[in-house]
C-alpha positions in Angstrom: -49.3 44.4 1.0 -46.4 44.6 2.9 -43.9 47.6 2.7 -40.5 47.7 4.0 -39.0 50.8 5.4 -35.9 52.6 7.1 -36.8 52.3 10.4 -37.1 56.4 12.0 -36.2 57.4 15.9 -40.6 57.0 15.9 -40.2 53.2 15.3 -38.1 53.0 18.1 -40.2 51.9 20.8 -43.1 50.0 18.7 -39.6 47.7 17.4 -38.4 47.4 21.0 -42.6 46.0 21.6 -42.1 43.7 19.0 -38.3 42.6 20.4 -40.6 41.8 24.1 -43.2 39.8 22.5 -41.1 37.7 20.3 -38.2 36.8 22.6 -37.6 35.6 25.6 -37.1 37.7 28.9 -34.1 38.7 29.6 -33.2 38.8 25.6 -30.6 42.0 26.2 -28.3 39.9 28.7 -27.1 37.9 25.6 -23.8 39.1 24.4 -25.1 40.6 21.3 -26.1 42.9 23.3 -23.0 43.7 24.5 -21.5 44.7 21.0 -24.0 46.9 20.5 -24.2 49.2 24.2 -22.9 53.1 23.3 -22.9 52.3 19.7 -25.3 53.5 17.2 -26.9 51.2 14.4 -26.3 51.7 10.8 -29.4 53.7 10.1 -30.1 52.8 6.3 -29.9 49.1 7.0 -32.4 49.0 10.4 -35.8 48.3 8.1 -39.7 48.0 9.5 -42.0 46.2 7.7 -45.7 47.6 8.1 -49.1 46.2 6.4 -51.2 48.6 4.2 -52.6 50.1 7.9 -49.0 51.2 9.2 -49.2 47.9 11.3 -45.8 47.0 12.6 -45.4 43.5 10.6 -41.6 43.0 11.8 -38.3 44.8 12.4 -34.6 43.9 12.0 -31.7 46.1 13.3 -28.0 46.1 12.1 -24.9 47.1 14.1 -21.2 47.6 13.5 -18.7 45.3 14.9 -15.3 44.6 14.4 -14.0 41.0 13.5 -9.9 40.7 14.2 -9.3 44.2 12.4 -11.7 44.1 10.2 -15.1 45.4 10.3 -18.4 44.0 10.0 -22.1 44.2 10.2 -23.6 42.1 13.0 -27.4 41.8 11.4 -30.1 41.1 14.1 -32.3 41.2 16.4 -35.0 40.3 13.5 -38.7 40.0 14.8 -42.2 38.9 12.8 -45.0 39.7 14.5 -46.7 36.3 15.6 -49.8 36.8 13.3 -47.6 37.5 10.2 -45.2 34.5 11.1 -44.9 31.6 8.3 -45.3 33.9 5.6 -41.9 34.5 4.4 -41.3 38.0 6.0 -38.7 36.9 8.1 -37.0 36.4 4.3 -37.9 39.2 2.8 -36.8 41.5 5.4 -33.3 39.9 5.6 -33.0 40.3 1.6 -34.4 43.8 1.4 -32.0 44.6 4.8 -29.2 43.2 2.8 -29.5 45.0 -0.4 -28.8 48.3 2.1 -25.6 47.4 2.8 -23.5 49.8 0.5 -19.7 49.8 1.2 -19.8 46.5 3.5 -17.7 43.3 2.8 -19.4 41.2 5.1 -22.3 40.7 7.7 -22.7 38.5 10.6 -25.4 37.1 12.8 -25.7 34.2 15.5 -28.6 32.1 14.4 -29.4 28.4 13.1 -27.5 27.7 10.2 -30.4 25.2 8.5 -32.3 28.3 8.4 -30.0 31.4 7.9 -28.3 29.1 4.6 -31.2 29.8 2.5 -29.7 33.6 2.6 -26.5 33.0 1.9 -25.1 32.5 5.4 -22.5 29.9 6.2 -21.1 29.2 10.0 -17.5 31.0 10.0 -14.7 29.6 11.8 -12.2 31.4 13.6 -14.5 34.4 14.4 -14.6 34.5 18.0 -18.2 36.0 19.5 -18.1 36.7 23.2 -19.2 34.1 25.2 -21.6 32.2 26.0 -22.0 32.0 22.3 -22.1 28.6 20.9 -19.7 28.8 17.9 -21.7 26.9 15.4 -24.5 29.7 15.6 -22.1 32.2 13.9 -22.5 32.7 10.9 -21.1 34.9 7.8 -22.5 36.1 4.8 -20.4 37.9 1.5 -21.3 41.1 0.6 -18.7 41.4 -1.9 -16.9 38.5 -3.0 -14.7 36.7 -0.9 -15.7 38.9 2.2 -15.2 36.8 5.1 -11.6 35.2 3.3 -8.7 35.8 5.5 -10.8 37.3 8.4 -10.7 35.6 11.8 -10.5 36.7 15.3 -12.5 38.3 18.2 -15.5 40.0 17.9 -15.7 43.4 19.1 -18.2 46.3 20.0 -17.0 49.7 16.7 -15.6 51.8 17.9 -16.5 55.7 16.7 -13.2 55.1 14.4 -14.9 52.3 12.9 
């Protein structure tokens, strides 16, 4: 049995272990990255997912970014442990890291649409991610209805305003 959990300051470095092993070297030069230096996660929606032996099963981690004016979540990295791959935790952490997001309109990530559209996400146009970002990997999901209408522009790194 799987439980899913806030992740703590504890979890930090196990998640960051997972992060290594599941992507490639060199995974914090991507401009995702960038958004998130000197800015701190939003806390309730980071989530762990641990077996009945406190086994680090997979992670995902949620930021705060602003699109044009508006703000956003930018959802991700997300990480399964290679033994626990292909059993639909991938899914189940992005729904149970979703249902966190109290007081959000919308949430962003850069992935592949064929599989992020089983969630809900849908490649946004005119949201501009910092390069070398291939466009069609950006993708939106409403939190409330009609989140993402109306909102285009860069994406930036929150700033303590935010």
């Amino acid at each position: 049995m799987i439980r899913f959990e806030t992740e703590t300051p504890e979890d930090w470095w196990e998640v960051e272990a997972l992060y290594d092993l599941c992507f490639a070297p060199g995974r914090e030069a991507l401009s995702s990255y960038r958004l998130r230096d000197g800015v701190d996660p939003v806390s309730q929606m980071c989530r762990v997912a641990r077996d009945e032996g406190r086994v680090l099963a997979g992670a995902i981690r949620v930021w705060p970014v602003t699109v044009g004016a508006c703000r956003a979540l930018l959802i991700g990295p997300i990480a399964v442990h290679p033994t626990r791959q292909s059993e639909g935790l991938g899914g189940a952490l992005i729904r149970d890291c979703l249902a966190q997001a109290d007081g959000w309109d919308r949430a962003m990530l850069v992935g592949d649409e064929p599989y992020y559209s089983r969630f809900g996400f849908r490649q946004l146009s005119g949201v501009d991610m910092p390069p070398p970002t291939n466009p069609e990997r950006v993708l939106g999901f409403d939190l409330t209805p009609g989140g993402w209408l109306g909102v285009t522009g860069p994406v930036r790194r929150a700033s303590a305003a935010d």
